[in-house]
C-alpha positions in Angstrom: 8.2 3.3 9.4 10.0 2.6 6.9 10.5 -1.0 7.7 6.8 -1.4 8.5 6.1 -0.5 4.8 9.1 -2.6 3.7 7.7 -5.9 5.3 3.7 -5.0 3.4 2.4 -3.5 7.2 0.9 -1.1 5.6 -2.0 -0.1 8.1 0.5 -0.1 10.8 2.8 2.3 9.1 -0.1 4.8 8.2 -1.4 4.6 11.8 1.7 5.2 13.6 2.6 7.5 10.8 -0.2 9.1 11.1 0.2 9.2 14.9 3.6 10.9 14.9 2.9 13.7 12.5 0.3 14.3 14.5 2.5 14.8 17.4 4.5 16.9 15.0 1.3 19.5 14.5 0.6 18.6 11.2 -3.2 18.9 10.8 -4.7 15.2 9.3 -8.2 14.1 9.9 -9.0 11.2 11.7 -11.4 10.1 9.3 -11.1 11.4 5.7 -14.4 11.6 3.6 -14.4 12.6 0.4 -16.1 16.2 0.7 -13.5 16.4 3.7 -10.6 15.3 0.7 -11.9 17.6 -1.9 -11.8 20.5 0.6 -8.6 20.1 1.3 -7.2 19.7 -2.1 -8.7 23.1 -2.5 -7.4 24.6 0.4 -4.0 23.2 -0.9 -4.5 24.4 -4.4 -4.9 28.0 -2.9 -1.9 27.4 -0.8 0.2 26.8 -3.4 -1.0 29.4 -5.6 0.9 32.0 -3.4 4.2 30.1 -4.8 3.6 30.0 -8.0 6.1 32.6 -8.9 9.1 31.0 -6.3 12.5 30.8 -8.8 13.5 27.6 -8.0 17.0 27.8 -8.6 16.9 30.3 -6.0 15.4 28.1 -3.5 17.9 26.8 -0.8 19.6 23.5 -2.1 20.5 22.3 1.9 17.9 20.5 3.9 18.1 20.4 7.8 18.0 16.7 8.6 14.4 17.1 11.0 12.9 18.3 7.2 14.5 15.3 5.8 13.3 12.8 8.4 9.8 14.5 8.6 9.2 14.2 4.8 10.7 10.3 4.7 7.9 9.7 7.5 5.3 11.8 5.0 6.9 9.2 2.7 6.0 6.1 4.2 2.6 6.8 5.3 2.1 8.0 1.5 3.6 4.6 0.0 1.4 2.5 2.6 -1.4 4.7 1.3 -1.0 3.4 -2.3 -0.1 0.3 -1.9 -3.6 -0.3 0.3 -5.5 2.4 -1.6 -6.3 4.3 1.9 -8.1 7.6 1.3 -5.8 9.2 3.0 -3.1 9.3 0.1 -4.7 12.9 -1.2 -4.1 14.0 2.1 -0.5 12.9 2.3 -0.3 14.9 -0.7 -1.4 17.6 0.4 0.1 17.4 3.9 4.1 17.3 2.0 2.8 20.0 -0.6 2.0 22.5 2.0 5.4 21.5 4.0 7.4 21.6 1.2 6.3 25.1 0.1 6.1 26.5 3.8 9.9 25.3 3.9 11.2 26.0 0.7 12.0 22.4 0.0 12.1 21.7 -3.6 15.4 19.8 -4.1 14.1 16.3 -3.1 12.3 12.7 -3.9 10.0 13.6 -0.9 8.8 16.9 -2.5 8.8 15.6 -6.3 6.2 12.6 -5.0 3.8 15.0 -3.2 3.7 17.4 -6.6 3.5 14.4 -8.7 0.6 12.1 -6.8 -1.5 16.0 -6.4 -1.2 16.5 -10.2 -2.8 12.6 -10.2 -5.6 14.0 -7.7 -6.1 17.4 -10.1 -6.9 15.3 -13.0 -8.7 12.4 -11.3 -10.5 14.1 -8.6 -11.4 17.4 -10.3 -11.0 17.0 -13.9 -8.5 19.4 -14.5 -6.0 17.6 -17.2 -4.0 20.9 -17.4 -3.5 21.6 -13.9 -2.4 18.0 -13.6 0.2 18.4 -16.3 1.6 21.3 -14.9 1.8 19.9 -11.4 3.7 17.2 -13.6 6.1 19.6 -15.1 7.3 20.8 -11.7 8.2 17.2 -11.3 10.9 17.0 -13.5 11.9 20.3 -12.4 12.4 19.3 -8.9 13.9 15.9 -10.1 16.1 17.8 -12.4 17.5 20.1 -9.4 17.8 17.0 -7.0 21.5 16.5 -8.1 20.7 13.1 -9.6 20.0 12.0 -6.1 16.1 11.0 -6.9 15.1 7.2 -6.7 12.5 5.2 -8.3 9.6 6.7 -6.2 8.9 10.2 -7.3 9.1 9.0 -11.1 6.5 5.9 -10.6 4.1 8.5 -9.3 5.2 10.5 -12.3 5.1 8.2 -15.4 2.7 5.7 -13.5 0.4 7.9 -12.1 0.4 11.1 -14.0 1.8 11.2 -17.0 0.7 8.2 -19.2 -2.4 10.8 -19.8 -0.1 13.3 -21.2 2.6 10.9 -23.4 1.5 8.9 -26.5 
């Protein structure tokens, strides 16, 4: 996939993307609307509620490498999203959130690009600057705890997306 969004095949990578995450049980709408969008960024929003108290220093610092590989395809389909404005980017968003939380995964790019492109969707889709900053702040705290091992990705979402709202 990764090579599919590499060489600008962008609606190939989201539809085989799409297609094996889908194999993988992960729950993603064949054709997303936006009540359909808005419905899940609520469901998601209550979802993560339930971690909002998780220490994250005492969340495990080793990922399996099926985690890894599952949130590098969540990845790919997300950039392809972007980079051809599909309406399913909210959804990717949602779809890593959810994964990240249900695994405990908070020390990776991965993770920090879901949190930062759903604060983007708080503020854009609901109007909720504060919620978007705060989805923001845990960000940086996930790329702070990455070990220095973050690329570009997670902070374009962050200082591209999200936070030129919040930084004069």
């Amino acid at each position: 996939l990764r090579s599919l969004e590499t060489l600008g095949h962008y609606d190939d990578t989201i539809a085989r993307g799409l297609a094996v995450l889908r194999r993988l049980n992960f729950d993603i709408p064949t054709a997303p609307s936006p009540p359909l969008i808005m419905q899940t960024m609520l469901e998601t929003g209550s979802i993560a509620s339930h971690y909002r108290n998780v220490n994250n220093s005492s969340l495990p610092q080793v990922i399996h490498p099926k985690q890894t590989n599952i949130l590098k395809i969540i990845d790919s389909v997300a950039v392809a999203c972007y980079l051809s404005t599909s309406s399913y980017l909210p959804l990717m968003a949602c779809v890593t959130l959810i994964y990240s939380l249900e695994q405990g995964i908070f020390h990776c790019e991965e993770s920090a690009s879901a949190f930062a492109i759903f604060g983007y969707f708080k503020v854009f889709l609901e109007g909720d600057l504060a919620e978007g900053k705060r989805w923001g702040d845990l960000t940086i705290a996930i790329l702070e705890n990455s070990g220095g091992h973050s690329v570009a990705r997670a902070r374009i979402y962050l200082y591209g997306c999200l936070y030129f709202w919040y930084i004069p």
